[in-house]
C-alpha positions as CSV (number, residue, x, y, z in Angstrom):
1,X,85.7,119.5,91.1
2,X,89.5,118.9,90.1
3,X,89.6,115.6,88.2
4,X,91.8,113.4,91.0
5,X,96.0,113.4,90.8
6,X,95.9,109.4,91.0
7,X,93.4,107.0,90.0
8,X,93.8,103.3,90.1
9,X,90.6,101.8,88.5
10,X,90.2,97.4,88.8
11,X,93.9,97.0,89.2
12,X,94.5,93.9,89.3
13,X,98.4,92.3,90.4
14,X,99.3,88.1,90.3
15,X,102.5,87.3,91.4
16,X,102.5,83.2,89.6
17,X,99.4,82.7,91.6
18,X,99.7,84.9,94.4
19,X,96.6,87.5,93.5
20,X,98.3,90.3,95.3
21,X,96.0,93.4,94.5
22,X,92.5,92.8,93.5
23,X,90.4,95.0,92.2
24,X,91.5,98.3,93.6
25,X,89.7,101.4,93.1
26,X,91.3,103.9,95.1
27,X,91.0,107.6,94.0
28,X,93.9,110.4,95.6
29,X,93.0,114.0,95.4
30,X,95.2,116.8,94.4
31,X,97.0,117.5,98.0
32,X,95.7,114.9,99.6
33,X,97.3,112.8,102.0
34,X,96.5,109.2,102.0
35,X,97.5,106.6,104.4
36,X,97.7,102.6,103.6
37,X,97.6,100.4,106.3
38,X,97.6,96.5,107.0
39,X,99.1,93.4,108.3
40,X,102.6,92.3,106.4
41,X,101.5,90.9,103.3
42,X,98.6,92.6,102.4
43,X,99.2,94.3,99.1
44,X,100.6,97.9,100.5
45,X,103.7,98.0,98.9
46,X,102.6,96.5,95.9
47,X,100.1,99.1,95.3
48,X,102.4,101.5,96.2
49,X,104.8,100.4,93.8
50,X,102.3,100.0,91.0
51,X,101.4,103.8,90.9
52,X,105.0,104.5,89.3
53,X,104.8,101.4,87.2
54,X,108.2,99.5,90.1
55,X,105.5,96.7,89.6
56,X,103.5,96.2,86.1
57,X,99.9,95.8,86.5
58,X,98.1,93.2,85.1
59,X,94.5,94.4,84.5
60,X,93.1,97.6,85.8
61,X,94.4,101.0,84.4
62,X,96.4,104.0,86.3
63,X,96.2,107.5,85.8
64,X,98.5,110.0,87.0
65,X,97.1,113.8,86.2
66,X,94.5,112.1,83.8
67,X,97.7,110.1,81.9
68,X,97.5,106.9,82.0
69,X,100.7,105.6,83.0
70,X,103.1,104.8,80.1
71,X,105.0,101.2,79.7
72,X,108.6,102.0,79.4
73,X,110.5,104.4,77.9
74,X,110.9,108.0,77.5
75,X,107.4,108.8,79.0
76,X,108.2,105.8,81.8
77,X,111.3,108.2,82.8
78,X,109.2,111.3,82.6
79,X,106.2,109.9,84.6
80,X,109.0,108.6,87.1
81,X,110.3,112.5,87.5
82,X,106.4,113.4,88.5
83,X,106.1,110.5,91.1
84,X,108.3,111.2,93.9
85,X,109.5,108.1,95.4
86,X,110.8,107.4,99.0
87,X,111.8,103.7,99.7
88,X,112.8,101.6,103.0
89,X,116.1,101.7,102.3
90,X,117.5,104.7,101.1
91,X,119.2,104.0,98.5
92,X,121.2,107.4,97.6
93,X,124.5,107.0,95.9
94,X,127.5,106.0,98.2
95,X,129.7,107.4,96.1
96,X,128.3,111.1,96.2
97,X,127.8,113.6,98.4
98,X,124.3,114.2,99.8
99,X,124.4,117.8,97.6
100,X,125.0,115.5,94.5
101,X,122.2,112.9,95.4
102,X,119.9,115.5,95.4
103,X,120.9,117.5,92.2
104,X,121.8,114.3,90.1
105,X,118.1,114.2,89.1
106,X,117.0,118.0,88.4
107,X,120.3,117.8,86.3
108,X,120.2,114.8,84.2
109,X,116.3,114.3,83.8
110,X,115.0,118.0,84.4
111,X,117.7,119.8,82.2
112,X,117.9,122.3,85.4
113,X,121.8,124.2,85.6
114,X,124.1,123.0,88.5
115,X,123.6,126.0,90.1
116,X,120.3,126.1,90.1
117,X,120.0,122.6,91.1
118,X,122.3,123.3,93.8
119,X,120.2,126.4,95.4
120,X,117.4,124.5,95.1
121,X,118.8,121.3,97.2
122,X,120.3,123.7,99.6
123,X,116.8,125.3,100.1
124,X,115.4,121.4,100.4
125,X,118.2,120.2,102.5
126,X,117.5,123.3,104.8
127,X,113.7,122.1,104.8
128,X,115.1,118.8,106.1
129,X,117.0,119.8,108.5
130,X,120.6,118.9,107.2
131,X,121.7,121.5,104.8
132,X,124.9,121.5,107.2
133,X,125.6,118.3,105.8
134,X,125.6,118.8,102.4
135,X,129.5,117.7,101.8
136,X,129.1,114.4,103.5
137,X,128.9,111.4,101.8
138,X,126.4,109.1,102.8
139,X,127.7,106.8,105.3
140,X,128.8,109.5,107.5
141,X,125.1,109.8,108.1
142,X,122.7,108.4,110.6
143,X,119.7,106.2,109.1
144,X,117.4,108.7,109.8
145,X,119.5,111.9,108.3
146,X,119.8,109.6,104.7
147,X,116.2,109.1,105.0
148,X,115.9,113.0,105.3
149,X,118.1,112.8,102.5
150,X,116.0,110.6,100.4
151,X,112.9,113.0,100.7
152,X,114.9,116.2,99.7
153,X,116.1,114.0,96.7
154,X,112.4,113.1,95.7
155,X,111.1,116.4,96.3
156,X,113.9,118.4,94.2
157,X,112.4,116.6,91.2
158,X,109.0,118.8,91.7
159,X,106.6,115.3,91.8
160,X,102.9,116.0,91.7
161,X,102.8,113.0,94.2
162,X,105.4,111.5,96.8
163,X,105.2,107.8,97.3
164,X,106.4,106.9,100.7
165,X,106.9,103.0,101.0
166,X,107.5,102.4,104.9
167,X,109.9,105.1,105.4
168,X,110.6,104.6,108.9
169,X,110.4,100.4,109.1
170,X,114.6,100.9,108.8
171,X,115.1,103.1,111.0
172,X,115.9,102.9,114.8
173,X,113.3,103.8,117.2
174,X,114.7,107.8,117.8
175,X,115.1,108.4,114.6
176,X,112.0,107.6,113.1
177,X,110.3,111.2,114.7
178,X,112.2,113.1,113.0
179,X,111.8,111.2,109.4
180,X,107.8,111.8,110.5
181,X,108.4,115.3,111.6
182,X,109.1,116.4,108.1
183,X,106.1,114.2,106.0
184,X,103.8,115.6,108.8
185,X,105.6,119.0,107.4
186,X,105.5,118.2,104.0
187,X,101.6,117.1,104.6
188,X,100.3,120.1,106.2
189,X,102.1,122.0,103.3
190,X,99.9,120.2,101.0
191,X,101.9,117.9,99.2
192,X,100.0,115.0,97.6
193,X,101.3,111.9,99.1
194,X,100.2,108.4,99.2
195,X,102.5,106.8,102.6
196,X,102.4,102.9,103.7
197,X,103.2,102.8,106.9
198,X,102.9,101.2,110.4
199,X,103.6,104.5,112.5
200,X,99.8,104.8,113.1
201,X,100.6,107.9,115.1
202,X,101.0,109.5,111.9
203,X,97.7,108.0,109.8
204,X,95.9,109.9,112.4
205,X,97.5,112.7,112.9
206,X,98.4,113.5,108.6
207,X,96.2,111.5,107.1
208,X,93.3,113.0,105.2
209,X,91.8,109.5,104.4
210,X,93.1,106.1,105.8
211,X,92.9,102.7,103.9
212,X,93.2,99.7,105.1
213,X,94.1,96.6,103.2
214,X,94.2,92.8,104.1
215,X,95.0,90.0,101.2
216,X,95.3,92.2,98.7
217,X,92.0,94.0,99.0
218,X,91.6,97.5,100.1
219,X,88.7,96.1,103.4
220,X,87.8,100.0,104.9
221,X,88.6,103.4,103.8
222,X,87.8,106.3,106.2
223,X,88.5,109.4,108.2
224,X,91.6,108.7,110.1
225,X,89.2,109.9,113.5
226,X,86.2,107.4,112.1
227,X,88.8,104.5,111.4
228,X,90.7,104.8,114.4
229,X,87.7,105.4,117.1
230,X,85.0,103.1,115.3
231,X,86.0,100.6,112.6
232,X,83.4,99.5,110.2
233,X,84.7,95.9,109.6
234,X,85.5,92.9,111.8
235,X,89.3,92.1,109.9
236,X,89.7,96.1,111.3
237,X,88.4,95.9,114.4
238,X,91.1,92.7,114.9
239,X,93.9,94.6,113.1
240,X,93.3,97.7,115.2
241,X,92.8,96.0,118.5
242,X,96.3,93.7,118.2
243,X,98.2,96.9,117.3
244,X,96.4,99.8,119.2
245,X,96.3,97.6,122.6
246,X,100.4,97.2,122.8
């Protein structure tokens, strides 16, 4: 058996006196796909954030391919490159096109050549589904298309894991399918990906595992088809019964 990609092992996260992870263990396997869910508030973002060091943990250790994750510096950059990281907002670069958002990073922190930085986002941004707008600049794109964007941008880095932090809580409501359609793609290709997210259409449909949290705790881990159809614990049973029943 593969030792696991991720590993966060006691992680513990205050914010002043706001305890806002507590004692997480939470294991991801090598192209697993792992699904956190919760009410607002609950620590899913946080822990997302902690697993490329966004937010400093305060007791607890992470390891990322057995490495435990480095403070700042050099290896902080490097580990950052291996961590794909897709965010709310989509932060790309207004002032470049969507061909130079995506090959800023294989570039400058992979020491890749333009051109092949530029074949490879062409491949991504085909994968996406916008490789005819490579020449655009950002805001000539829909919410949804940046999004798309932001993926192909995290992906051309070659991460062992993508980190998806509520990629579709932006968006409007008919874009947000076609943001899902290409995680669900990028899941059933095996990609290792840890995803917070309320679209629980997708926890049970690309989810190998789903975890639930509530005040910083992780309260239930389970098969998305065991979580969904018979939840273990009460605080799921509510959380599934006020979202499920609307």
């Amino acid at each position: 058996m593969s030792e696991p990609l991720v590993v966060m092992d006691g992680v513990n996260k205050w914010f002043g006196d706001l305890h806002v992870l507590q004692d997480i263990d939470l294991n991801v396997d090598r192209r697993e796909v792992v699904v956190v869910i919760g009410p607002s508030g609950s620590g899913k973002s946080t822990l997302c954030r902690t697993i490329n060091r966004l937010e400093p943990i305060d007791q607890g250790r992470i390891l990322i391919d057995g490495e435990p994750l480095p403070a700042e510096g050099k290896e902080l950059a490097r580990l950052r490159a291996d961590v794909g990281m897709v965010f709310q907002s989509f932060n790309l670069f207004a002032h470049k096109s969507i061909l130079q958002n995506v090959t800023l990073g294989p570039v400058k922190v992979r020491g890749k050549s333009k051109q092949e930085a530029e074949a490879r986002a062409m491949e991504l941004l085909e994968r996406v589904g916008i490789a005819n707008q490579a020449d655009k600049m950002p805001a000539q794109l829909s919410g949804g298309q940046q999004q798309r964007v932001a993926i192909a941008r995290a992906l051309a880095m070659d991460p062992k894991v993508m980190l998806f932090d509520e990629p579709t809580s932006a968006l409007d409501p008919e874009m947000i399918s076609e943001v899902l359609d290409v995680m669900l793609e990028l899941a059933s290709e095996g990609t290792t990906m840890v995803v917070v997210t309320h679209e629980m259409g997708f926890a049970r449909s690309a989810a190998r595992r789903v975890v639930f949290m509530d005040g910083g705790r992780i309260v239930e881990e389970n098969t998305p088809e065991a979580f969904f159809n018979d939840p273990q614990t009460a605080r799921a049973q509510d959380f599934l019964s006020k979202i499920l029943n609307h």
